[in-house]
N, C-alpha and C positions, 0 to 999 in steps of 0.2 A: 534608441535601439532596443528593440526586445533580447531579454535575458534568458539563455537557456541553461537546465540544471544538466550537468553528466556523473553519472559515476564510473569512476573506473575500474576496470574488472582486472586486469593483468599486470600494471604497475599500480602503485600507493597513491594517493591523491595529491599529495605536494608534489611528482612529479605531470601528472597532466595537467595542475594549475598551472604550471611552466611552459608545458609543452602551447597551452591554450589561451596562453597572459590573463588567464581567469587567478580568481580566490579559493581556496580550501573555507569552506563553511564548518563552523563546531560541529555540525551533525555528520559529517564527513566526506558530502558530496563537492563538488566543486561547482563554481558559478563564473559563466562567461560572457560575454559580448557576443552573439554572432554575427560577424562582419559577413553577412553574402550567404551563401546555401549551409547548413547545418552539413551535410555529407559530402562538403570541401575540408571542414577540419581535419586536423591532425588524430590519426588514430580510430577514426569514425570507417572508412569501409576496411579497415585490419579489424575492426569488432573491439577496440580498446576501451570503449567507453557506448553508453545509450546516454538517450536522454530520459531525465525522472524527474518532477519537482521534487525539493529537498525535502517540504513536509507529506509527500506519499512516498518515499523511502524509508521513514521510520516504522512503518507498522510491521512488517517483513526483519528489521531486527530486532521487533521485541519477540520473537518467537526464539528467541538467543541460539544457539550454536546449534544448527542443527546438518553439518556435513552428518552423512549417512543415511538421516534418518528419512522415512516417507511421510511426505510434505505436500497437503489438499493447496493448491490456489484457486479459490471458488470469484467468478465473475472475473477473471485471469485477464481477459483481453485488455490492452494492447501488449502487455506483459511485462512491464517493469519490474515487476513484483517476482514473475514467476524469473525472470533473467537473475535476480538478486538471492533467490533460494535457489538456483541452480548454479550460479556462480559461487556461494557460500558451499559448497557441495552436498544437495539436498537432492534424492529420489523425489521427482516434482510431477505432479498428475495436476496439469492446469484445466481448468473447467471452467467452458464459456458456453453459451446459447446462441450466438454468434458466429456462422462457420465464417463469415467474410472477415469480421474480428479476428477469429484465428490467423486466416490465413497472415494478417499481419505480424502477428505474434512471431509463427512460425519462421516468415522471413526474418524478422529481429534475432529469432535466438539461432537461425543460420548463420547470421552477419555476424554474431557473436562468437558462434565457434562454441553454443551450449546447447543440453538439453535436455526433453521436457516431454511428458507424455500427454499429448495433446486431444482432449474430451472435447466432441460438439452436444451440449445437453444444457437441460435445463436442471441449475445446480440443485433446487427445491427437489427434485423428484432424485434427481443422480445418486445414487451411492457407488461407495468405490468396494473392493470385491474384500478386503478386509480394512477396519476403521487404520486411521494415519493416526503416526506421534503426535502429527501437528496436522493446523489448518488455517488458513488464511482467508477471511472470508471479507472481501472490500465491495462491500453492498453498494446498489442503484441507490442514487438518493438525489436530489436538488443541485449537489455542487454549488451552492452558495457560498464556500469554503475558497472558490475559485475565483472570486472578485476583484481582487487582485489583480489576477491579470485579465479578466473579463468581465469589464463593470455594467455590463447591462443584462447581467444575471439579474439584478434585484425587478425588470421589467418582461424576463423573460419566462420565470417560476412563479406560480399561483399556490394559494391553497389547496388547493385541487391538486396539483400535485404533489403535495404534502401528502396527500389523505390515501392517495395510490399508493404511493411508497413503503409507508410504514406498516401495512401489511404485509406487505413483500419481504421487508426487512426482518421481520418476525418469522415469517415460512423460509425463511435465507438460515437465521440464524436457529431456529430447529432444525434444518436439516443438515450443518455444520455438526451440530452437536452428536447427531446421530453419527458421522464421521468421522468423531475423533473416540481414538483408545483412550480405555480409562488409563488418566496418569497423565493423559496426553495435553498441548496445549492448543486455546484456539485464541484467536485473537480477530477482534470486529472492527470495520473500519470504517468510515463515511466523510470524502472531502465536505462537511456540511457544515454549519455553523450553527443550525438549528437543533434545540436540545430533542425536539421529538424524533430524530432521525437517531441521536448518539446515547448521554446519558441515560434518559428517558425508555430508551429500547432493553439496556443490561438494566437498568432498576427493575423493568417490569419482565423482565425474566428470570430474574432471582427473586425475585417477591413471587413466582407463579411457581418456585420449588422445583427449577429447572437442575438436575444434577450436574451443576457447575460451580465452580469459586473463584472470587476476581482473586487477581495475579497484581498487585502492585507494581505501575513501574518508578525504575531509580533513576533519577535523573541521567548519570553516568549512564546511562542504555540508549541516553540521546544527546550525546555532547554536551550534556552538564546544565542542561535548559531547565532546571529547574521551574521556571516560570511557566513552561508548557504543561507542569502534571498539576492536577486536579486534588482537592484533599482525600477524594475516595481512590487515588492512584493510577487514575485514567490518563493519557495524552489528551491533552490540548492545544492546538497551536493556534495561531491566530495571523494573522495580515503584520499585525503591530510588533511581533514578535520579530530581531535581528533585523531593524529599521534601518542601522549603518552599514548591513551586506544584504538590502533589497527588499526584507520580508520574506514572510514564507504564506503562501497558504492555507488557508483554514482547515484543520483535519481533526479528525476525533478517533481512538481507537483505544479499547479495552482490552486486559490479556485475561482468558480466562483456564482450568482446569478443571480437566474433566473428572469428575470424582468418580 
């Protein structure tokens, strides 16, 4: 039976693991069974819950508390991220190149009962009409991070488009930068395993005297996963990571300030 991730927007997670005979996972989403159609569960057309794998929920809290403030979600679509910063009570300008993408979005964060100022552009060129606190920026990349639950990734991704990407990934994450207030945070994301999509992209932007400073995370900002940070303070997760609740996803994400 394939496993789907929910998080809960309106009660605590120990109660929709109840509601859902699912598990509370350390990072705090909850992990279930779906017996039959996903939008037969309990709490799914009240908007109580989406669904999100457990390792692309972590990038969105390391931008830590930000009710109030205005919050870029760059390459936003299908919205998990932007639902999680608007549920957090974040001013959310989601930004996709995608109007069909949106339009899913936008049903999601209806079903949800939240909301989001919704950008069709291309995030590279977009600016928003004064820089954000924060920024979220979960770049195009391989998804080889995704194997897990889709093992003919390793047959489907070439070189080739490796070599696409990481261009992109670089004019993504300059144009992030430009969008965040000094002071403010941003945070780079890539479901990828491969290092020239994650590490490799913040080493060569701080070696190129990009006005920003990595942001260490604490384990504690991810249910205590120590095993997932990196010595330079980066998230990493991996497939192998919480092997006795399913695994998670391969993800990589850095937190940066804008100086």
């Amino acid at each position: 039976m394939p496993e789907s991730i929910v998080s809960a927007v309106k009660q605590d997670a120990a109660v929709w693991a109840e509601h859902l005979r699912g598990r509370v996972l350390p990072t705090g989403t909850v992990r279930t069974i779906a017996h039959g159609a996903i939008s037969l569960l309990p709490g799914f057309a009240e908007g109580a819950w989406w669904v999100q794998d457990a390792a692309a929920a972590l990038p969105a809290r390391l931008l830590g508390p930000v009710a109030g403030l205005r919050v870029v979600d760059l390459c936003a679509a299908p919205g998990g991220k932007t639902a999680q910063l608007a549920a957090a009570g974040a001013e959310v300008t989601a930004v996709d190149r995608s109007a069909a993408r949106l339009e899913r979005l936008a049903d999601n964060l209806s079903r949800l009962h939240l909301a989001a100022r919704i950008v069709a552009a291309d995030a590279a060129q977009w600016r928003p009409a004064a820089p954000a606190e924060a920024v979220l920026l979960d770049a195009p990349c391989t998804a080889t991070g995704t194997i897990r639950r889709h093992p003919d990734i390793p047959w489907l991704k070439t070189p080739d488009d490796l070599a696409k990407l990481v261009p992109l990934q670089d004019r993504l994450l300059a144009a992030a930068i430009e969008m965040t207030a000094p002071g403010g945070v941003l945070v780079y994301g890539v479901c990828s395993l491969q290092p020239e999509e994650g590490p490799q992209r913040i080493a060569a932007l701080l070696a190129a005297g990009a006005p920003v400073e990595r942001v260490p995370i604490d384990p504690a900002e991810i249910g205590g996963l120590a095993e997932a940070i990196t010595p330079a303070g980066e998230l990493r997760t991996l497939p192998c990571h919480l092997p006795e609740l399913g695994g998670l996803d391969g993800f990589y994400a850095a937190r940066l300030r804008r100086r």
